[in-house]
C-alpha positions as CSV (number, residue, x, y, z in Angstrom):
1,X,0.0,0.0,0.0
2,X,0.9,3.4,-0.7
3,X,1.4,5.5,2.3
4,X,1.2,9.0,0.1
5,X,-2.7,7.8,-1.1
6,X,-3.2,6.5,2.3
7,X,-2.4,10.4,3.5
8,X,-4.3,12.3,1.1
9,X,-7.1,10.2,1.5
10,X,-7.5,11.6,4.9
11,X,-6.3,15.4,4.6
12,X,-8.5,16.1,1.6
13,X,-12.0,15.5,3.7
14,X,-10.8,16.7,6.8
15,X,-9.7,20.2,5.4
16,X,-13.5,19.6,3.9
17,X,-15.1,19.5,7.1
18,X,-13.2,22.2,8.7
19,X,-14.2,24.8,5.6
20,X,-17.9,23.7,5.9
21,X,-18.3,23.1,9.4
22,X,-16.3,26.0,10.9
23,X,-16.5,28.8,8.2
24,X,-19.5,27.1,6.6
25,X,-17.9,27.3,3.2
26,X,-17.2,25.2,0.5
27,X,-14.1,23.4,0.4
28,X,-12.7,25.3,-3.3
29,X,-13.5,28.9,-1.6
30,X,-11.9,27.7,1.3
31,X,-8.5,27.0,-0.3
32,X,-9.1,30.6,-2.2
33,X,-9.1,31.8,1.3
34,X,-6.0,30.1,2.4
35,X,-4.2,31.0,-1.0
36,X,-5.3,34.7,0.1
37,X,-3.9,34.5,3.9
38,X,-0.4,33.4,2.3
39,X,-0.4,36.1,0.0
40,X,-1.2,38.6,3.1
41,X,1.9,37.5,4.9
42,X,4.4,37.8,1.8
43,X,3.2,40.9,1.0
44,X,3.8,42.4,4.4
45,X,7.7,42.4,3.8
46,X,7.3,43.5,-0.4
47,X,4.0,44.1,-2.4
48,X,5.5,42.5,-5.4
49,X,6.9,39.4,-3.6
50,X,3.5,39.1,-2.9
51,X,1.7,39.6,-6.0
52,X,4.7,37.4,-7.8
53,X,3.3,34.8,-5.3
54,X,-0.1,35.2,-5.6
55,X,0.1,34.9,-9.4
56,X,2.1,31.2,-8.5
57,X,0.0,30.0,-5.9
58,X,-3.5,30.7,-8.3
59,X,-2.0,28.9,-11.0
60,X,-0.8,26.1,-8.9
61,X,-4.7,26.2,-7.9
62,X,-5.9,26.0,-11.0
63,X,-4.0,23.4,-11.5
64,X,-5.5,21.8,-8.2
65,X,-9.0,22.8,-9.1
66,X,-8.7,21.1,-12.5
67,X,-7.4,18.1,-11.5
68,X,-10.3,17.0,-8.4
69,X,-13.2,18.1,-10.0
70,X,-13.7,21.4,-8.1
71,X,-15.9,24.4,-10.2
72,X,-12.6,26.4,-11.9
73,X,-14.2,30.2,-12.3
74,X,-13.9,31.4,-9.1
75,X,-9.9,30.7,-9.6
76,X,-9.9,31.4,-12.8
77,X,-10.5,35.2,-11.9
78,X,-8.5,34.9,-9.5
79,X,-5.3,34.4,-12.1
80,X,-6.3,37.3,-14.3
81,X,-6.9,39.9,-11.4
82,X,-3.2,38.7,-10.1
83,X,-1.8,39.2,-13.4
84,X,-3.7,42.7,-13.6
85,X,-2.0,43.5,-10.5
86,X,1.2,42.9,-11.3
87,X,0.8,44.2,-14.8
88,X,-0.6,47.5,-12.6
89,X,2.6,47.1,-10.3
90,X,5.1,46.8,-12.7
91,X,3.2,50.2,-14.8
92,X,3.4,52.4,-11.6
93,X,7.1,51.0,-11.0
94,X,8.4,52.0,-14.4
95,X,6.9,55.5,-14.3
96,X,8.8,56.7,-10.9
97,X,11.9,55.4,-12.6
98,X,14.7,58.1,-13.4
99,X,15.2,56.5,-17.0
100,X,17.9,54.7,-17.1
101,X,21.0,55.5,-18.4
102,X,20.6,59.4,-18.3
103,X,18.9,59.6,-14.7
């Protein structure tokens, strides 16, 4: 037997049960929510550390979401509004820049 199926077969309903019986959400928003508390926590020593690894951690959800069945829009959003946000980061970073070689 494989002790890593053995494992997941376990986490996977009891992270279940603590989303819906605790915060009385669905497991998939749930995760979102966790994804979102890691990005907090990164960001508080550099935004863009943070949106860099909110951008990783939604596609590595996707990813997730795809792969056990779970309904992909609400992550799906989730990847374009990181991407917005860095694209948005990266604008505003670029325009207080002293250009380059001259500045």
């Amino acid at each position: 037997m494989n002790p890593i199926i053995l494992a997941t077969d376990y986490i996977t309903p009891t992270f279940s049960l603590i989303f819906q019986n605790a915060f009385q959400i669905s497991m998939a928003d749930g995760i979102i929510f966790v994804f979102l508390l890691f990005t907090l926590i990164f960001s508080i020593q550099d935004f863009k550390i943070g949106l860099m690894f909110l951008f990783l951690v939604n596609i590595g959800g996707f990813i997730f979401y795809s792969l056990n069945g779970f309904p992909v829009g609400n992550i799906t959003i989730m990847v374009f509004v990181s991407l917005l946000l860095m694209g948005f980061s990266l604008f505003f970073a670029k325009g207080q820049s002293t250009g380059g070689v001259i500045g």
